[in-house]
mmCIF file of the C-alpha atoms, coordinates in Angstrom:
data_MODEL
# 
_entry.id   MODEL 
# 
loop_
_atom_site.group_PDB 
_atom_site.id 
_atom_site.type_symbol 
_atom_site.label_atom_id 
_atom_site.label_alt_id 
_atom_site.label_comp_id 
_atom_site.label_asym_id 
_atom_site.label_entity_id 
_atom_site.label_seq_id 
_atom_site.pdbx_PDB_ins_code 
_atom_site.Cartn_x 
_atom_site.Cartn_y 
_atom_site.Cartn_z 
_atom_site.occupancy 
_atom_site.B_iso_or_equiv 
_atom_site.pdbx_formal_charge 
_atom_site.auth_seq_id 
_atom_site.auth_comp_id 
_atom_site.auth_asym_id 
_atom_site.auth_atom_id 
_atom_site.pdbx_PDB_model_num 
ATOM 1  C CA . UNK A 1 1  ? 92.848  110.308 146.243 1.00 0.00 ? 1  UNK A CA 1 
ATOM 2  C CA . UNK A 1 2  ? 95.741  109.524 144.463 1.00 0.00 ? 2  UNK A CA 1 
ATOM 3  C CA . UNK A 1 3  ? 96.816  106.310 142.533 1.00 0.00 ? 3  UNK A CA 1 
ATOM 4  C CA . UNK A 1 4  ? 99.777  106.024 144.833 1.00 0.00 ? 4  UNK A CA 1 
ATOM 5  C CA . UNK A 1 5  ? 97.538  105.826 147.997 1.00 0.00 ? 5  UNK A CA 1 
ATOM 6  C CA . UNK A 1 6  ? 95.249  103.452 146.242 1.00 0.00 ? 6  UNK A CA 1 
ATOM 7  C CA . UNK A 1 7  ? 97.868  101.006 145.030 1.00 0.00 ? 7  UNK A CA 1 
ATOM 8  C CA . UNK A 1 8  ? 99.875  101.161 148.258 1.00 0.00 ? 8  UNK A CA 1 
ATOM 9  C CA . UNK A 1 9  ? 96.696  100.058 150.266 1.00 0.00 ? 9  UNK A CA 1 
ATOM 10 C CA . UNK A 1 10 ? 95.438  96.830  147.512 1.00 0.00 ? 10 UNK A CA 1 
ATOM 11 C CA . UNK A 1 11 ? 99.529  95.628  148.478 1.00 0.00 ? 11 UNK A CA 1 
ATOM 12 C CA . UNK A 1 12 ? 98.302  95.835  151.782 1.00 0.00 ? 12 UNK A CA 1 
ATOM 13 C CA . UNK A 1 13 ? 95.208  94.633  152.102 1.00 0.00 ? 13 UNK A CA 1 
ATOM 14 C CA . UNK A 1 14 ? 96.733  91.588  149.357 1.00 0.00 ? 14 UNK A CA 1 
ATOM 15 C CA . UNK A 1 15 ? 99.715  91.304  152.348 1.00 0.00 ? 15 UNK A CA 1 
ATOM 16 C CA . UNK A 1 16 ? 97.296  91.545  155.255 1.00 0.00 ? 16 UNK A CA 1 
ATOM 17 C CA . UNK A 1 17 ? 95.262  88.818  153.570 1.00 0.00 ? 17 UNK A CA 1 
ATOM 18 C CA . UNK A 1 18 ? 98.499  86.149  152.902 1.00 0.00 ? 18 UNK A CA 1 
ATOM 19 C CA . UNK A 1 19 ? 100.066 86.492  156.167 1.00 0.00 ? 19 UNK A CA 1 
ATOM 20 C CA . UNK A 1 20 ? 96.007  85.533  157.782 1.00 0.00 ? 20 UNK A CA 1 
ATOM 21 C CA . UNK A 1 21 ? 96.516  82.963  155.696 1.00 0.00 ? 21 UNK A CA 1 
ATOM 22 C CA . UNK A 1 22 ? 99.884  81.943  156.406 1.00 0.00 ? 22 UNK A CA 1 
ATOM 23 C CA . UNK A 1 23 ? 98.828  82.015  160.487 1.00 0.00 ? 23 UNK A CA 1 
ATOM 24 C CA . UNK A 1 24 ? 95.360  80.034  159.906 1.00 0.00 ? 24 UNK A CA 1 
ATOM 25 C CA . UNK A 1 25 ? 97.654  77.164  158.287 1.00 0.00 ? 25 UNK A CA 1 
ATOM 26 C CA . UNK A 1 26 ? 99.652  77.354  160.708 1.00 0.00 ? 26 UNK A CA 1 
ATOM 27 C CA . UNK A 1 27 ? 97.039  76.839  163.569 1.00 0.00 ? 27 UNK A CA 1 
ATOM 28 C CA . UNK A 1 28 ? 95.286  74.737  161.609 1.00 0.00 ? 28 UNK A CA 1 
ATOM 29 C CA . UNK A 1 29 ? 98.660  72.322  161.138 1.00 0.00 ? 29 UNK A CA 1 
ATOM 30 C CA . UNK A 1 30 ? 99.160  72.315  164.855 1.00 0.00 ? 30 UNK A CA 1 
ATOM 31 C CA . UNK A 1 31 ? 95.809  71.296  165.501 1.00 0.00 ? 31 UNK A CA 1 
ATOM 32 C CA . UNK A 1 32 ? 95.855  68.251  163.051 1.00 0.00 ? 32 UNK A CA 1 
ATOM 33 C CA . UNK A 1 33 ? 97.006  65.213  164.801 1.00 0.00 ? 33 UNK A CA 1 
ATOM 34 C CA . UNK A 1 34 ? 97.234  62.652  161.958 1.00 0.00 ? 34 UNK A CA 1 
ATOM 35 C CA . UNK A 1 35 ? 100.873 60.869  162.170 1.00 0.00 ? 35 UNK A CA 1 
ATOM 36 C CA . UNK A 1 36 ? 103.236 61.260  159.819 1.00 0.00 ? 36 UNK A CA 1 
ATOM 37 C CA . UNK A 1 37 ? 105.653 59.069  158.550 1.00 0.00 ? 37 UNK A CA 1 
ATOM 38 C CA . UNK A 1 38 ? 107.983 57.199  160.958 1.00 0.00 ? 38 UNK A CA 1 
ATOM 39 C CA . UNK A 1 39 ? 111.576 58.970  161.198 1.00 0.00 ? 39 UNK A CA 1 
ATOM 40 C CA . UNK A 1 40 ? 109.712 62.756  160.100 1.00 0.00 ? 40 UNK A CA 1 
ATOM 41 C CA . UNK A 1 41 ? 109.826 64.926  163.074 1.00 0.00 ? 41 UNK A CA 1 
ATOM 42 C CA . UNK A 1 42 ? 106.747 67.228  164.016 1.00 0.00 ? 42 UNK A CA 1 
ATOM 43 C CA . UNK A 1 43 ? 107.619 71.364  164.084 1.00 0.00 ? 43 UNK A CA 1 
ATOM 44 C CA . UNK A 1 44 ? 106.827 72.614  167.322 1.00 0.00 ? 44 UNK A CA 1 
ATOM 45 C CA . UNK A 1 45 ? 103.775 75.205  167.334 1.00 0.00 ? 45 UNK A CA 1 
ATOM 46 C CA . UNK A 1 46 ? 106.144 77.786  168.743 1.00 0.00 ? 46 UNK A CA 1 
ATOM 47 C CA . UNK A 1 47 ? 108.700 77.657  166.392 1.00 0.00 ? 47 UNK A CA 1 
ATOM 48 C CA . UNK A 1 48 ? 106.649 77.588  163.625 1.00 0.00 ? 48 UNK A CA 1 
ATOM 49 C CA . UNK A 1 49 ? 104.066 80.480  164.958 1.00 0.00 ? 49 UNK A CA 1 
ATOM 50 C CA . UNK A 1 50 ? 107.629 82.701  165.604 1.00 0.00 ? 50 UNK A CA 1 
ATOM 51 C CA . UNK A 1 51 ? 108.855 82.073  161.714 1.00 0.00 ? 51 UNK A CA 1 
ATOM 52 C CA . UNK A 1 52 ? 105.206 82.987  160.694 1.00 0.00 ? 52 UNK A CA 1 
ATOM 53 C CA . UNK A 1 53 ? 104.897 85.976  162.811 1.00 0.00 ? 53 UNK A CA 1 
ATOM 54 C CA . UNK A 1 54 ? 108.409 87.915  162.009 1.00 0.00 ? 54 UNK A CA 1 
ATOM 55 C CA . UNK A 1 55 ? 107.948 88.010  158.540 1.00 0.00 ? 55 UNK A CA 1 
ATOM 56 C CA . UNK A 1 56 ? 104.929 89.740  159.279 1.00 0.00 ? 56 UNK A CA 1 
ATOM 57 C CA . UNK A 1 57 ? 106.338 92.439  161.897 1.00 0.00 ? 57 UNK A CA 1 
ATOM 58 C CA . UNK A 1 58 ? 109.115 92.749  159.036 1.00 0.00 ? 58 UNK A CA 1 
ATOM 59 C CA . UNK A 1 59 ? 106.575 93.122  156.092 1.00 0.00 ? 59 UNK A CA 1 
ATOM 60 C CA . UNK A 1 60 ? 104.893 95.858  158.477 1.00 0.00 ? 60 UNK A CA 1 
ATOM 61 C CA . UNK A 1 61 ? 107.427 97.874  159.084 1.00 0.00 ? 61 UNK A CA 1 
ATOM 62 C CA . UNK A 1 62 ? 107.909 97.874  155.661 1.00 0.00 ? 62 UNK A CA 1 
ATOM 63 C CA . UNK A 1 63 ? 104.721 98.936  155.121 1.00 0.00 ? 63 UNK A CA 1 
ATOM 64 C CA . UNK A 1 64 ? 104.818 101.838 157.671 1.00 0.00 ? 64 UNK A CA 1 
ATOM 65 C CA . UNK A 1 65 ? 108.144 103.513 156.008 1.00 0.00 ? 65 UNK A CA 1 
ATOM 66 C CA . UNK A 1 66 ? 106.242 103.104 152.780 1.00 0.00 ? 66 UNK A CA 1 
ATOM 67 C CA . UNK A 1 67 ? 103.361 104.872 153.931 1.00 0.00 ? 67 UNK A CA 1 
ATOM 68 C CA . UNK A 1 68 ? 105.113 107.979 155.231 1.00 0.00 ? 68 UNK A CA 1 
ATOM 69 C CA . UNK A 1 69 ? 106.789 108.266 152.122 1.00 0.00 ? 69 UNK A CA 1 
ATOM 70 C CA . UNK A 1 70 ? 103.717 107.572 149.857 1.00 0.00 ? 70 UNK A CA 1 
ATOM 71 C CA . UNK A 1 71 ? 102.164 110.240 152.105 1.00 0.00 ? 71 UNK A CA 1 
ATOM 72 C CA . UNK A 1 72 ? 104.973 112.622 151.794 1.00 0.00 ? 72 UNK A CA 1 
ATOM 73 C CA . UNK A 1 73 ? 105.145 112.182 148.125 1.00 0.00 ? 73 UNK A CA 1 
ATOM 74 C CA . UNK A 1 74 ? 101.133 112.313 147.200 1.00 0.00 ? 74 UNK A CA 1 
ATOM 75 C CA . UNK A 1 75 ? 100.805 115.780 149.372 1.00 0.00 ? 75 UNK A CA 1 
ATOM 76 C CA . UNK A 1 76 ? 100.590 118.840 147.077 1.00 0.00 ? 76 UNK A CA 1 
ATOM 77 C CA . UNK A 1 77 ? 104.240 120.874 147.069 1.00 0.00 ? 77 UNK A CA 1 
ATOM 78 C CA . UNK A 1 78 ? 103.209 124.422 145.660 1.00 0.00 ? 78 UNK A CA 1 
ATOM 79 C CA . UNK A 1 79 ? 106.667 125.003 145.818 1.00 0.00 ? 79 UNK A CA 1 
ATOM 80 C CA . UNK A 1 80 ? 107.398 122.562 143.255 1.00 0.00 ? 80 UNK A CA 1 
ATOM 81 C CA . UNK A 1 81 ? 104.208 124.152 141.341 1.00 0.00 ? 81 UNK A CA 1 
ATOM 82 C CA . UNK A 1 82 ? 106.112 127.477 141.600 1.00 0.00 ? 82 UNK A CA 1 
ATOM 83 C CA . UNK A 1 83 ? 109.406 126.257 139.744 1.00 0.00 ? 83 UNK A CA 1 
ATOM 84 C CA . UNK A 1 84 ? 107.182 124.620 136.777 1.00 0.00 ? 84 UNK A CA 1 
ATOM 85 C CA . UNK A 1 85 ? 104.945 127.616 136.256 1.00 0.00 ? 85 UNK A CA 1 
ATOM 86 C CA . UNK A 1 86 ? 108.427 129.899 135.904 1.00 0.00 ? 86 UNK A CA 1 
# 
């Protein structure tokens, strides 16, 4: 396996692991009912669950163009092995 593959996955397993994150405070927020200050307004639970969930479609599409091209790039290319051994 090569280094490529193996860094590309620890970014996304390290990505996969913040946006749980980000979506577990964000339940967990909605959940709490303790009152705020007088004047603050609450966030509803759908707006904030959309502006946690498109950053994560965005991050994986990201992460699938990334892929293909890691993949493309870590494949041997005995072409390319040709040309250096002339």
């Amino acid at each position: 396996m090569r280094a490529t593959v193996i860094v590309f996955a620890l970014c996304a397993v390290a990505c996969a692991v913040a946006h749980v994150a980000i979506l577990r405070s964000v339940v967990r927020t909605a959940s709490d009912r303790t009152p705020l200050e007088p004047g603050v307004p609450r966030p509803s639970f759908a707006v904030e669950l959309v502006w946690a969930v498109l950053p994560m479609l965005a991050l994986a599409l990201v992460l699938t163009a990334t892929w293909t091209k890691v993949r493309r790039d870590s494949a041997p290319q005995p072409e390319a092995i040709l040309e250096v051994a002339r």
